[in-house]
N, CA and C of each residue as an Amber inpcrd file, in Angstrom:
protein
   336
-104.8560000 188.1650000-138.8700000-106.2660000 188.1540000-138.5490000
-106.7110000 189.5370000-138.0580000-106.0840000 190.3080000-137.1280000
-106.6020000 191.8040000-136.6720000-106.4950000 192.2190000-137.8510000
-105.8200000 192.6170000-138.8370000-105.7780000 193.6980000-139.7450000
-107.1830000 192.9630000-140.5950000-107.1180000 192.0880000-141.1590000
-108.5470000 191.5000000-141.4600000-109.5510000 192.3330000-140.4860000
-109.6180000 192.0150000-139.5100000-110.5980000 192.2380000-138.6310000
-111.3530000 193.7970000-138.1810000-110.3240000 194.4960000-138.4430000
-110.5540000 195.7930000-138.2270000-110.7620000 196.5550000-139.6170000
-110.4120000 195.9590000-140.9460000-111.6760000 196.6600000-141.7770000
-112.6260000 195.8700000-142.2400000-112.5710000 195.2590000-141.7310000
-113.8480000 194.1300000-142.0810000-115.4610000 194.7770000-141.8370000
-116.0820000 194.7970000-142.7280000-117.4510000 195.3780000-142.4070000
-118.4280000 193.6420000-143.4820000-118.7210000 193.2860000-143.4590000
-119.3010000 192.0590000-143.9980000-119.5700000 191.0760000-142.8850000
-118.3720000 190.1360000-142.1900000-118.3140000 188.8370000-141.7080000
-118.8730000 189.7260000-140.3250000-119.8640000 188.6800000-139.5830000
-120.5710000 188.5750000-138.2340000-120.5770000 187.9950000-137.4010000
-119.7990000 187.0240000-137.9250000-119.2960000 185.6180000-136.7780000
-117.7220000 185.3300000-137.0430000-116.9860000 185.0270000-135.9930000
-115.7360000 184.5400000-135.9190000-115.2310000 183.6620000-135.6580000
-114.8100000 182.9640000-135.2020000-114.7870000 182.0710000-134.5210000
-113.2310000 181.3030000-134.9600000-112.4710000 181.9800000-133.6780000
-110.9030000 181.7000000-133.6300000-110.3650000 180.6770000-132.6310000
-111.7120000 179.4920000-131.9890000-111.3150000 178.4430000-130.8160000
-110.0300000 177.9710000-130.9790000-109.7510000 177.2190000-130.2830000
-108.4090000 175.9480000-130.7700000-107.2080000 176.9110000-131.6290000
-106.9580000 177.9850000-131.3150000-106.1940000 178.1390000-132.6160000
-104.6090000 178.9420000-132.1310000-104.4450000 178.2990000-130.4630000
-103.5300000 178.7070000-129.9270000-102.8830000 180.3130000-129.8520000
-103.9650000 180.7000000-129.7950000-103.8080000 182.5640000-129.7140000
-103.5530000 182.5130000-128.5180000-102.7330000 183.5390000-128.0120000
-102.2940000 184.0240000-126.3590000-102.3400000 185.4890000-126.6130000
-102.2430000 185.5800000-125.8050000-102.2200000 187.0570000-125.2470000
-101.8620000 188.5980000-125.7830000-100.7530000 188.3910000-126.1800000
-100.2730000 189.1390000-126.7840000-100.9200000 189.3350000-128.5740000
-101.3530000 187.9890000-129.2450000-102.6510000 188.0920000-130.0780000
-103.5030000 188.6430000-129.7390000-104.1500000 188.1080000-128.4650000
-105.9580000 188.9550000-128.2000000-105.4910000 190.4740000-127.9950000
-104.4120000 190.9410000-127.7740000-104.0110000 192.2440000-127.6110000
-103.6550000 193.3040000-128.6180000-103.9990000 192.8130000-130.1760000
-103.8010000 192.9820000-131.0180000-105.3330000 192.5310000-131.9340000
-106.1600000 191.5310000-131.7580000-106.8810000 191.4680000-132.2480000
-108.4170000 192.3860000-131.3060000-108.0730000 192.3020000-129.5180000
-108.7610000 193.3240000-129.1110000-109.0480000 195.3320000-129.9470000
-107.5690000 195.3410000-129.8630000-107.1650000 196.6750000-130.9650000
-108.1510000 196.5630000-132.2690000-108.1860000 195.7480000-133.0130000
-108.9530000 195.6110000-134.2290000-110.2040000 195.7160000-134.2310000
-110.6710000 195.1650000-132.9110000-112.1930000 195.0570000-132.5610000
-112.4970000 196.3680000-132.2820000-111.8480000 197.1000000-131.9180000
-112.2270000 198.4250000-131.4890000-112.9550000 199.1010000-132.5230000
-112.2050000 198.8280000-133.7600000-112.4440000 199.7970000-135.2310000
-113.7120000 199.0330000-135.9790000-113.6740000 197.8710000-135.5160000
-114.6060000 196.6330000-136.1370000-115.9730000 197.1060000-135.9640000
-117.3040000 197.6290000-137.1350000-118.6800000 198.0620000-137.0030000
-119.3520000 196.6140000-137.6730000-119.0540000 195.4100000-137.7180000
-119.8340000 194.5850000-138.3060000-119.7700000 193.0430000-137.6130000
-119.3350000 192.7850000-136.9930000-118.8900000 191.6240000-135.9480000
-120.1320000 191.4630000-134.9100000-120.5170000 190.3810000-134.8960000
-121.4560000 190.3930000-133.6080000-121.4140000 189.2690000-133.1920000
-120.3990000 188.0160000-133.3570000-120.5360000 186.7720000-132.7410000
-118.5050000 186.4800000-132.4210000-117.8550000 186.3900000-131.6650000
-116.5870000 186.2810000-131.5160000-116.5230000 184.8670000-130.4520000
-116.0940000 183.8180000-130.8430000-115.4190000 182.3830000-130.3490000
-114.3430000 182.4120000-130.1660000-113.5020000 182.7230000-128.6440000
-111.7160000 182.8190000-128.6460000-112.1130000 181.3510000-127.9430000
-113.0650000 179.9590000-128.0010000-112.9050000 178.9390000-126.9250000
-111.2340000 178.5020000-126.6470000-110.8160000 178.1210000-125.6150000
-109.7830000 177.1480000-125.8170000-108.3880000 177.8280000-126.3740000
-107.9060000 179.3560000-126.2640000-106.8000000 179.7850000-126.5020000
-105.9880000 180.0180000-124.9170000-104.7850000 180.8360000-125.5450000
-104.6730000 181.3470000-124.0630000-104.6060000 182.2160000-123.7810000
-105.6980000 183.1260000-123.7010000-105.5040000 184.3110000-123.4260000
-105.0500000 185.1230000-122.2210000-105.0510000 184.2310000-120.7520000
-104.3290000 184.9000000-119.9050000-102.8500000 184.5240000-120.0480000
-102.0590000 183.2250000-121.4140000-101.0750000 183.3310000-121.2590000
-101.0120000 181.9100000-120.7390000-101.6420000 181.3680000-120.3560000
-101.5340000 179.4480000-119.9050000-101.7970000 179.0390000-121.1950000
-101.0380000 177.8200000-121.9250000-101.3670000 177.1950000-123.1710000
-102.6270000 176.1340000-122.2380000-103.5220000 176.0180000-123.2020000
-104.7070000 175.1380000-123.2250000-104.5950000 173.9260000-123.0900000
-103.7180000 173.2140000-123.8610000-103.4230000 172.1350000-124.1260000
-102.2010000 171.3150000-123.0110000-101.3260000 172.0160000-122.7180000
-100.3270000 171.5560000-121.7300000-100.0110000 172.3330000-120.5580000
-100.5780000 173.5140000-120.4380000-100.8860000 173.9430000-118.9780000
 -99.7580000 174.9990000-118.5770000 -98.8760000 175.2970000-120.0080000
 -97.5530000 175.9990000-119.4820000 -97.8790000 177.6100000-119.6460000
 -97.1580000 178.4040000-119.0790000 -97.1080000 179.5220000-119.6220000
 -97.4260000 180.5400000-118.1810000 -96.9060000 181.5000000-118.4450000
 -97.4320000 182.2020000-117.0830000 -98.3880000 183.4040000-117.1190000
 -99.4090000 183.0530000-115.6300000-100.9060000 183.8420000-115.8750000
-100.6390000 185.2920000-115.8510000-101.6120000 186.4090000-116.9810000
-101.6630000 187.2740000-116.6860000-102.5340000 187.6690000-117.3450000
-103.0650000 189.1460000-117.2260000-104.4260000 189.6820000-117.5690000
-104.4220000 190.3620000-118.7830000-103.7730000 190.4150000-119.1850000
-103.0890000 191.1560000-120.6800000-103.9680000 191.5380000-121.8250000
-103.8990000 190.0610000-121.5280000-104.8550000 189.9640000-123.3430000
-106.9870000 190.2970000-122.6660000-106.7460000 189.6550000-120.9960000
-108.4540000 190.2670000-120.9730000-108.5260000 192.0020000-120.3690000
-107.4380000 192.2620000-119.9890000-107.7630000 193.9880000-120.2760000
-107.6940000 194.4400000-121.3690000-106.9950000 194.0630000-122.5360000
-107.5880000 194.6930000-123.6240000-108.7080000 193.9490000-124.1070000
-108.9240000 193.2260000-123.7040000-110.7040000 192.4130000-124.1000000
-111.8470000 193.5340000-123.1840000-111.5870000 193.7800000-121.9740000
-112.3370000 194.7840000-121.5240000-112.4290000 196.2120000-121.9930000
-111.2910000 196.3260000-122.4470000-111.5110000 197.7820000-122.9840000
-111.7690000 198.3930000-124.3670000-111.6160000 196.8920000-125.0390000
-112.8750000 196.7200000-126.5900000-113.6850000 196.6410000-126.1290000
-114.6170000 196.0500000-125.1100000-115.7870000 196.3970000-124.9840000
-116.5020000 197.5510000-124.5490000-115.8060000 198.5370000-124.4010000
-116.1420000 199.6990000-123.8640000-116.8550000 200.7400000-124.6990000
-115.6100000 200.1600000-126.1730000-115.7070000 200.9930000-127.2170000
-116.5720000 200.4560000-128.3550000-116.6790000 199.2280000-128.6820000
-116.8930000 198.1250000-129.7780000-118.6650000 198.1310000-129.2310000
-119.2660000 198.7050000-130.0830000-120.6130000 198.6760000-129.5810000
-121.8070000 197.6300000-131.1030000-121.2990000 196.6930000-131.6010000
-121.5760000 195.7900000-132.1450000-121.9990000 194.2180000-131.7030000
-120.8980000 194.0280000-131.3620000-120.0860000 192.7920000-130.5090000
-121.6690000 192.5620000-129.3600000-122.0890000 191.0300000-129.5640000
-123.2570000 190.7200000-129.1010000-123.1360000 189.6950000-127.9320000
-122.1440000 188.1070000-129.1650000-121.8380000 187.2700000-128.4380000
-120.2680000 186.9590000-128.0020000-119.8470000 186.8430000-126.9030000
-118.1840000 186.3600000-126.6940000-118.1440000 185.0340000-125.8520000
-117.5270000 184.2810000-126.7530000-117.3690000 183.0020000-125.9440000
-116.1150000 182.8010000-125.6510000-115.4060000 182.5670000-123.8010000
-114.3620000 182.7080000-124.0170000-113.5200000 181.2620000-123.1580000
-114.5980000 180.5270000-123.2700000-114.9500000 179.4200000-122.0880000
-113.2210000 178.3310000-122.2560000-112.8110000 178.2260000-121.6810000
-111.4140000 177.1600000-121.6290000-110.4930000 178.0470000-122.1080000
-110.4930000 179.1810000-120.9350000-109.0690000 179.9540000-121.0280000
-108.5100000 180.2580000-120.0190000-108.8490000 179.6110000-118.7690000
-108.7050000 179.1220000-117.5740000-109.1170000 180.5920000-117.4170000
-109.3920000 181.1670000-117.1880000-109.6070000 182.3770000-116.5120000
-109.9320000 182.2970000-114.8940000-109.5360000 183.0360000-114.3090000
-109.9020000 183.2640000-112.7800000-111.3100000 183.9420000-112.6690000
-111.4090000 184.2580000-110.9770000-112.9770000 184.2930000-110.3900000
-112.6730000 186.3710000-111.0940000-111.5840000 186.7250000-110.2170000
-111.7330000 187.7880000-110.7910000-111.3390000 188.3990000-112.2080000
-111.0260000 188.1020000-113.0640000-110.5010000 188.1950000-114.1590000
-112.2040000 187.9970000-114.5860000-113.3260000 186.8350000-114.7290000
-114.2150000 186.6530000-115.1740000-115.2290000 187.9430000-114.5870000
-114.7830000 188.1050000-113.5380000-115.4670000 189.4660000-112.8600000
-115.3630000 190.5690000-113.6690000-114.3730000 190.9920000-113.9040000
-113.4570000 191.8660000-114.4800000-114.2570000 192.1930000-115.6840000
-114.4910000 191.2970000-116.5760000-115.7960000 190.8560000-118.2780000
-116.4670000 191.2230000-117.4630000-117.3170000 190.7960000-116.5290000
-118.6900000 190.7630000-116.1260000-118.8400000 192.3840000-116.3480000
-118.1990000 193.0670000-115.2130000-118.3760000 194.3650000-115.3350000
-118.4470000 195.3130000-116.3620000-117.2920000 195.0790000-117.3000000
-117.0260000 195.7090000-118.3470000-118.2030000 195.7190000-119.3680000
-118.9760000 194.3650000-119.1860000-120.3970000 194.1350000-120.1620000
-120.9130000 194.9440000-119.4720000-121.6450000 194.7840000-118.0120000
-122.3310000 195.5760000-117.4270000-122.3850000 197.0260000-117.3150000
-121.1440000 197.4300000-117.5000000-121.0310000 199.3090000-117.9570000
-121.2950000 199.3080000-119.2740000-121.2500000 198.9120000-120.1330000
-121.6870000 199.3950000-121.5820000-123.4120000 199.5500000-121.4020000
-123.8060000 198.8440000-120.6450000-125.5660000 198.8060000-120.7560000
-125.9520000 197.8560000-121.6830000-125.4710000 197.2530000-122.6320000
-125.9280000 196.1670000-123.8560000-126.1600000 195.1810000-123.3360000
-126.9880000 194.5030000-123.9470000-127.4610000 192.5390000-123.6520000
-125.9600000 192.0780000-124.3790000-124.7560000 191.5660000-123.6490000
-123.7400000 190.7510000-124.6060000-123.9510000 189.4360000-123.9950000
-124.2060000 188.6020000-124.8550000-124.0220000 187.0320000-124.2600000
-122.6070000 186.8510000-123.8850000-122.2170000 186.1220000-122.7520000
-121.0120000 185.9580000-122.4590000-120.6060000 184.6860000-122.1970000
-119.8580000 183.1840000-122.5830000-119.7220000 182.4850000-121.9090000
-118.4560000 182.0660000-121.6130000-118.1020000 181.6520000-120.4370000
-116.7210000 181.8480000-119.3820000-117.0120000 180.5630000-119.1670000
């Protein structure tokens, strides 16, 4: 899916919910987003991106996959909507997005 993703200039919506990605994926598909000029709607609902599976609760927490989610957004100046809602994320970890939207200056819809 990243190598898709990063020459992709066509598709505008994504939408990768349910599809048991962790961390070490979003850390690789973050990378892609970087290069990505045509994307403006991204759905990770329901993976695990800090590394907890969704579904059975295992796995151990870490920030991995949302620091490189923060630091595509730094660069990725397309990217409109991110929905990242049922990835258990913490108060600061969701902080963490908040900011990272908030330094770019862009309207990004975000939902956590």
């Amino acid at each position: 899916v990243a190598s898709m993703v990063s020459s992709n200039h066509i598709t505008k919506v994504l939408n990768l919910s349910f599809n048991g990605l962790d961390a070490q994926a979003i850390k690789h598909l973050a990378a892609a987003l970087k290069e990505n000029k045509a994307l403006t709607s991204l759905n990770l609902t329901s993976n695990g991106l800090c590394g907890i599976d969704r579904f059975t609760g295992q796995g151990s927490y870490t920030t991995e996959g949302i620091d490189a989610i923060v630091e595509m957004l730094t660069v990725n100046k397309t990217l409109q909507i991110l929905n990242l809602q049922h990835n258990f994320l913490h108060d600061l970890t969701k902080k963490m997005i908040d900011d990272a939207v908030l330094a770019t200056g862009r309207a990004i819809q975000l939902q956590m």
